[in-house]
N, C-alpha and C positions, 0 to 999 in steps of 0.2 A: 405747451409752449415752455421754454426751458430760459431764463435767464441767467443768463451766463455773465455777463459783466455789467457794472454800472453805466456802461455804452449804452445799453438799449433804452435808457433814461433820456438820453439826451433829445435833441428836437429834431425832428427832419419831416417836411412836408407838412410845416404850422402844427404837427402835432409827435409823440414821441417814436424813435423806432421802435420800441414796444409793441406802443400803439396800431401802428401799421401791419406790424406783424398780426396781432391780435386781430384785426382787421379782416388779415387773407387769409391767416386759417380756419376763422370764423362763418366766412363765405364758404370755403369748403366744409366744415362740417355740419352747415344748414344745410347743404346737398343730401345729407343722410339722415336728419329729422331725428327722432326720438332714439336712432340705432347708435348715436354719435352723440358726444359730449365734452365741451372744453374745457383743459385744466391747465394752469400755470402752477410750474415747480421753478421754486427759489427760496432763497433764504430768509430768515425771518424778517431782516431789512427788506431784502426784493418787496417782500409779500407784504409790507406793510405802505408802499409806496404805492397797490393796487388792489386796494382793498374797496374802493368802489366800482373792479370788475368784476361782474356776475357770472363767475366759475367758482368751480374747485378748484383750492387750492392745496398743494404740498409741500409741504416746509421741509428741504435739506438741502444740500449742494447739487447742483446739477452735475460741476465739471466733476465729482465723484460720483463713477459708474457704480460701487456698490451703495453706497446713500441713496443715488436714484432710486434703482430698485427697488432698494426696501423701501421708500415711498411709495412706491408703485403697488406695494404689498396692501397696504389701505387704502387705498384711490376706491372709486367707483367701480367696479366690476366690468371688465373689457375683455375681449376676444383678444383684440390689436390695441397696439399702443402706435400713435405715431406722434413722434418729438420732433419739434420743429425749434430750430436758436433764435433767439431773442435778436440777432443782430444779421439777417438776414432780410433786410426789411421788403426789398425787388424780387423775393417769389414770389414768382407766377403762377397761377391755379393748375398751368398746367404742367407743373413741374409736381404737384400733390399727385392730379392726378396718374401722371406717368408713372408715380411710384404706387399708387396705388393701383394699379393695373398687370401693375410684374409682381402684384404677392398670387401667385399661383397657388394650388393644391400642395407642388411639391415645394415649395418656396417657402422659409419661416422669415426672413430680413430683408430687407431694401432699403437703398441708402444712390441718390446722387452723387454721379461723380464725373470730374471732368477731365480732360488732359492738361499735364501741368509744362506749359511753356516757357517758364524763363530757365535759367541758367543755372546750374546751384555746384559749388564748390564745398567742398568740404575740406573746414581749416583746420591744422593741428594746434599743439599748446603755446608753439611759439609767434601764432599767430599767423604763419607763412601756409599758403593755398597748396595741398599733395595733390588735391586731383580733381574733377569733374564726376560728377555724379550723374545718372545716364539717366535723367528727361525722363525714357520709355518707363522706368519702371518706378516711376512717382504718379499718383492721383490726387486733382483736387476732391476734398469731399465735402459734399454740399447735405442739407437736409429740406426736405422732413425725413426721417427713418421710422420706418414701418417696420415694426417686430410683432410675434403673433405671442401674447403674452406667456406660454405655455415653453416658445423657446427662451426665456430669460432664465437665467441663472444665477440666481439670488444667493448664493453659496460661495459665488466667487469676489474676486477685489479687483480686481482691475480690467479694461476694453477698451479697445479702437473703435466702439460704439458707445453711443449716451448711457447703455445699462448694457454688464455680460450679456454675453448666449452662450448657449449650452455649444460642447466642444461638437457637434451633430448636427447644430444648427445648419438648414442651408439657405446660403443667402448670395445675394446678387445684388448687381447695382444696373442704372437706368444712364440715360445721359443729363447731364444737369446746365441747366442753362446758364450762359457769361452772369446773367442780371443776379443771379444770385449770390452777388460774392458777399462774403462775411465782412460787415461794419468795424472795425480793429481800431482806429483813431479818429481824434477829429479830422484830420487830414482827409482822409477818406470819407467823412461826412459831408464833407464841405463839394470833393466829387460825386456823390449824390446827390444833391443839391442841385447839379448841373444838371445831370440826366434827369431829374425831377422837373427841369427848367427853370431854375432859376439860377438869379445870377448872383 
């Protein structure tokens, strides 16, 4: 579990999205017993705000993909890594599993992803709209991501994933479900809340 911003503190569902998170990934990785084991990475703050949950923890930045990793270097010993965001709180088990089911033999990453439907313009410096940006070739991208720790690439600095992969890596993505859209403001808590049912 990856904390990503002080959002996943906040409350949603009498208790915090964190929390929920930690929740559903926890029910997925009771599915695999002693082969599986939960870890929250965050920073020293995060990590002191969750020191009465019973994981491993890793202390560095998430939203830095080489910091990850090299946490990832002294973690507990894993085949697979899958990182799931702290503000994600409406995954569904079966969006784990769907990702877990496409890491094949030939496959080292997976990662949810959805078609991105609104509109997107791109403005120049004066502020005034050149042009429209073409929908097809935008992804929303959802997690957990599945890496098989072997393709990480600890050497490099920067990814379009939670941690490098290696330039060989091969990876794929699944379909990811609406429910899981990323928690981003209160605003947006406050519409979860809805679909939570309440009012």
């Amino acid at each position: 579990m990856a904390i990503t911003s002080p959002i996943a503190f906040q409350e949603l569902k009498n208790q915090s999205i964190l929390q929920t998170c930690l929740e559903n990934a926890g029910e997925f990785v009771a599915q695999y017993g002693s082969t599986a084991h939960l870890a929250i990475a965050g920073t020293k703050q995060s990590l002191a705000q969750v020191l009465d949950v019973d994981c491993e923890k890793l202390q560095c930045e998430p939203n830095n993909a080489q910091e990850f990793a090299q946490s990832l270097r002294g973690a507990q010993p894993a085949e697979l890594v899958m990182i799931h965001d702290s503000q994600r709180a409406l995954t569904t088990g079966a969006q784990f599993d769907r990702v877990l089911q496409a890491l094949t033999p030939n496959i080292d990453a997976v990662r949810p992803v959805s078609a991105f439907t609104e509109t997107l313009k791109s403005i120049g410096a004066d502020q005034y709209i050149e042009g429209t940006i073409d929908r097809n070739s935008m992804k929303r991208v959802s997690t957990p991501e599945l890496i098989r720790y072997n393709a990480i690439d600890f050497d490099e600095i920067s990814s379009t994933w939670f941690v490098p992969l290696k330039v060989d890596a091969r990876i794929t993505t699944v379909d990811a479900d609406p429910e899981s859209a990323r928690i981003n403001s209160d605003k947006e808590i406050d519409l979860m809340k809805h679909l939570f049912g309440r009012n």
